[in-house]
MARRO-112143 format. One record per residue (C-alpha): residue number from 1; x, y, z. Coordinates in steps of 0.05 Angstrom, whole numbers. Example, Ala and Ser with C-alpha at 12.3 -4.5 7.8 and 13.67 -1.06 7.14 Angstrom:
! MARRO-112143
[1 [246 -90 156]]
[2 [273 -21 143]]
END
This chain:
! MARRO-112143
[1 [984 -1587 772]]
[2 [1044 -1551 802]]
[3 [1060 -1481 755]]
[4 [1131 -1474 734]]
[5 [1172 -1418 737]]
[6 [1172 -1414 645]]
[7 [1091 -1409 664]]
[8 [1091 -1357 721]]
[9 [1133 -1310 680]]
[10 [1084 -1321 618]]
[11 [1030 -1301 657]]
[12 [1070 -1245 678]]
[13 [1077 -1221 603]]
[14 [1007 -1230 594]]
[15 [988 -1187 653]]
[16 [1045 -1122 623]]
[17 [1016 -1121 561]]
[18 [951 -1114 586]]
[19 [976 -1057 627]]
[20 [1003 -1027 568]]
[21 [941 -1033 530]]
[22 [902 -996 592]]
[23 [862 -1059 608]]
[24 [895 -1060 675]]
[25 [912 -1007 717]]
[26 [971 -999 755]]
[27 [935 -1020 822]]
[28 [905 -1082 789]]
[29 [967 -1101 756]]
[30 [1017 -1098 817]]
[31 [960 -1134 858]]
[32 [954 -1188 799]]
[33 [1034 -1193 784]]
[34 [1055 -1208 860]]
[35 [1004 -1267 860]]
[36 [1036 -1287 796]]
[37 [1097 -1303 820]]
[38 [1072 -1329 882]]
[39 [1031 -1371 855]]
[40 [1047 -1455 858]]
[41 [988 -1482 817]]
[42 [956 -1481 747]]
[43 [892 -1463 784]]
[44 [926 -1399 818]]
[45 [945 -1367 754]]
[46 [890 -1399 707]]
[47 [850 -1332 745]]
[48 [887 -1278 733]]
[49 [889 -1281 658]]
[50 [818 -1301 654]]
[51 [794 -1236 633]]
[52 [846 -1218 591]]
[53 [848 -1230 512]]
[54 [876 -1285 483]]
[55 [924 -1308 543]]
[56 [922 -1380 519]]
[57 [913 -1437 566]]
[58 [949 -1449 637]]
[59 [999 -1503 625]]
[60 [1057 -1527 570]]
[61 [1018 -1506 513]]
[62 [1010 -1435 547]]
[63 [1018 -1388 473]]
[64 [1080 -1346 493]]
[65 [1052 -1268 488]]
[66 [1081 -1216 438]]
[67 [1135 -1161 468]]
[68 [1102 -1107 486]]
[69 [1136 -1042 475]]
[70 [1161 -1036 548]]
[71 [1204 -1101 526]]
[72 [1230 -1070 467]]
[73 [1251 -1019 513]]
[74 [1305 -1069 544]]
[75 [1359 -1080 491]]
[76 [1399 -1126 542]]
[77 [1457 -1132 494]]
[78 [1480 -1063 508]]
[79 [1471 -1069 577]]
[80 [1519 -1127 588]]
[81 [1595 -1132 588]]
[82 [1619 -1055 619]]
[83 [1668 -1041 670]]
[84 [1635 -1038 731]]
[85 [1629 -977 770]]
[86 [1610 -1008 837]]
[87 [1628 -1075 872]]
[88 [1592 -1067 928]]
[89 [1569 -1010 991]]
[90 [1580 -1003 1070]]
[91 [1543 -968 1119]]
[92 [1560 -960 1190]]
[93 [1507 -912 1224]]
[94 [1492 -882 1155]]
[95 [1463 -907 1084]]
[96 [1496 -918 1011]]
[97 [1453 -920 948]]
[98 [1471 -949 886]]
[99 [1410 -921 829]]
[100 [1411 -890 753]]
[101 [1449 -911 701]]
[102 [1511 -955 745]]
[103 [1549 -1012 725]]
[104 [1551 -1074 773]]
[105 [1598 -1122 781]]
[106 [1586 -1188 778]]
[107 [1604 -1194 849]]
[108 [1580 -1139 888]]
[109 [1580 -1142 961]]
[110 [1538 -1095 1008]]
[111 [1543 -1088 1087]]
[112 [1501 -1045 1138]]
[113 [1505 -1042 1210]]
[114 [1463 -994 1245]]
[115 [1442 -959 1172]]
[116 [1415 -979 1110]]
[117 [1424 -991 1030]]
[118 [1388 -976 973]]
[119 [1403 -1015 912]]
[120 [1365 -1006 844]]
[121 [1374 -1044 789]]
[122 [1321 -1014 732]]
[123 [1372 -973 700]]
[124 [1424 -1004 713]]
[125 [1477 -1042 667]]
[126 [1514 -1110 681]]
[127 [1589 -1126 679]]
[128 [1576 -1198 666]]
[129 [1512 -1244 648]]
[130 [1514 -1273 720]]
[131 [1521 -1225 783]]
[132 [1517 -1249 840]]
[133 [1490 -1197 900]]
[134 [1517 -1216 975]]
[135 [1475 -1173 1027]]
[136 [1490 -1174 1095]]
[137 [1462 -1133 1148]]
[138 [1461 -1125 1228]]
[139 [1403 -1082 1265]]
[140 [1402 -1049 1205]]
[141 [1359 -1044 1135]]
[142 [1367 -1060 1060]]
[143 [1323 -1061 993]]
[144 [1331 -1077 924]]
[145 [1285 -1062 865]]
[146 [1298 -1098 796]]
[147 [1254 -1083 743]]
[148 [1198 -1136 715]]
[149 [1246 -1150 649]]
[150 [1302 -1181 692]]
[151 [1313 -1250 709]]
[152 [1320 -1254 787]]
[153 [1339 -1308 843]]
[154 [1327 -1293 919]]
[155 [1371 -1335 975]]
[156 [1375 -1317 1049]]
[157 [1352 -1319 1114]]
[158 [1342 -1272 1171]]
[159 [1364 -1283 1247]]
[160 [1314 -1237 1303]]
[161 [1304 -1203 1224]]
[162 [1286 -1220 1155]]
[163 [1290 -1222 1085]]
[164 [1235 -1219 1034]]
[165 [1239 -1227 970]]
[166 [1203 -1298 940]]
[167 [1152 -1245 908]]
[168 [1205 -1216 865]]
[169 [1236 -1287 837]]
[170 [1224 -1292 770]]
[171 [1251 -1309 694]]
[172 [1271 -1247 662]]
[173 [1248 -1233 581]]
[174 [1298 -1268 528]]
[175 [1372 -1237 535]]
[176 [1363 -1216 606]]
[177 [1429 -1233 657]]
[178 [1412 -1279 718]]
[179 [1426 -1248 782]]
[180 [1429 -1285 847]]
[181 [1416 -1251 910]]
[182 [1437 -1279 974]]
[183 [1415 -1241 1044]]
[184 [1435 -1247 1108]]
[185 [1394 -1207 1156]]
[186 [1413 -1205 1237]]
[187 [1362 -1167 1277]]
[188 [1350 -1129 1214]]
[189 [1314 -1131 1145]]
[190 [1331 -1140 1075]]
[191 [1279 -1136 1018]]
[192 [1268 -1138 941]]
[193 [1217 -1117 900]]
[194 [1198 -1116 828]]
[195 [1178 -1046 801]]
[196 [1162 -1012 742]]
[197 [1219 -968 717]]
[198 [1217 -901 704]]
[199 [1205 -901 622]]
[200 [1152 -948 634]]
[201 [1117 -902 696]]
[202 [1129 -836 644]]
[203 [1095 -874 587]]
[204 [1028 -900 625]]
[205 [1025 -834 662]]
[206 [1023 -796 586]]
[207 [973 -852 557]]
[208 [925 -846 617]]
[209 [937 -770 603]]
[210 [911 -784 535]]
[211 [848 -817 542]]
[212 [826 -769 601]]
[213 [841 -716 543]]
[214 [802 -756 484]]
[215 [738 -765 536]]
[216 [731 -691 560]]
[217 [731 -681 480]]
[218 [673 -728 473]]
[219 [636 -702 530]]
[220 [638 -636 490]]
[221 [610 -668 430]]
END
């Protein structure tokens, strides 16, 4: 049976709070998230929660997985409804980024010809629920990140270029605002990626940090 996108994202929970609990590490997890969402069938994801406690059944009755603390991190609320700082960036034989704590509007536009973007959206707060991202570049390069929370839409198509960015369309956690990116790449590139942000990173470096410190102690026992 074909997977829906309510299933994919499930999985996708599943597979963060493993990480959180150690069971995966961040190699295993990035490798097993990325199939996730490109997977089209019950039998694709059925796999990659296998191993993993208590991930319920592939399909409708698929038990929906408690937040982790990474989730609780997100308090989308307060991240929607601000002025925005930014509606959009331009490069001509140079770069713009757009990272941290920014607002973005709910129409941001972004242009490069002969240079390249950067656009991060882990940190960053909305000025409406729906925001709508228009990318355009010519012989020149663009990427996004959004962070695994957010709910995310890729549209576009690349001329003598490309855009890439099916891996990182996906239904964000309960609360988070839709954004809609549309590309346009001419003898360029555009691409979007889900990563971890930073809090998250910090957290699992400190925990891993942890256990190296509680098995050098029973090593001396």
């Amino acid at each position: 049976m074909r997977a829906s996108d309510a299933e994919r994202e499930r999985v996708a929970e599943s597979l963060r709070e493993a990480m959180a609990e150690g069971r995966l590490d961040m190699e295993e997890f990035e490798q097993r998230l990325e199939a996730a969402y490109k997977a089209r069938t019950h039998g694709e994801l059925e796999p990659l929660v296998r191993d993993l406690p208590a991930p319920g059944a592939i399909g409708p009755d698929l038990a929906v997985p408690r937040a982790t603390r990474d989730d609780a991190e997100v308090h989308w609320p307060s991240r929607i409804g601000h002025a925005p700082t930014s509606k959009g960036g331009f490069a001509f034989w140079s770069g713009f980024s757009r990272k941290g704590e920014w607002t973005v509007a709910k129409k941001f536009t972004a242009f490069a010809m002969w240079g390249g973007g950067e656009i991060d959206l882990r940190e960053a707060r909305f000025e409406d629920r729906e925001t709508v991202l228009r990318l355009f570049t010519i012989m020149g390069g663009m990427g996004v990140t959004v962070p695994p929370e957010l709910n995310v839409q890729v549209k576009g198509f690349g001329l003598m270029g490309g855009v890439d960015g099916g891996k990182a369309n996906g239904v964000g956690t309960p609360g988070s605002p839709k954004v809609t990116i549309v590309a346009f790449a001419l003898m360029g590139g555009i691409g979007v990626d889900r990563k971890l942000r930073k809090a998250q990173k910090e957290r699992m470096r400190l925990e891993k940090r942890g256990e190296e410190g509680d098995g050098g102690r029973k090593e001396l026992r």
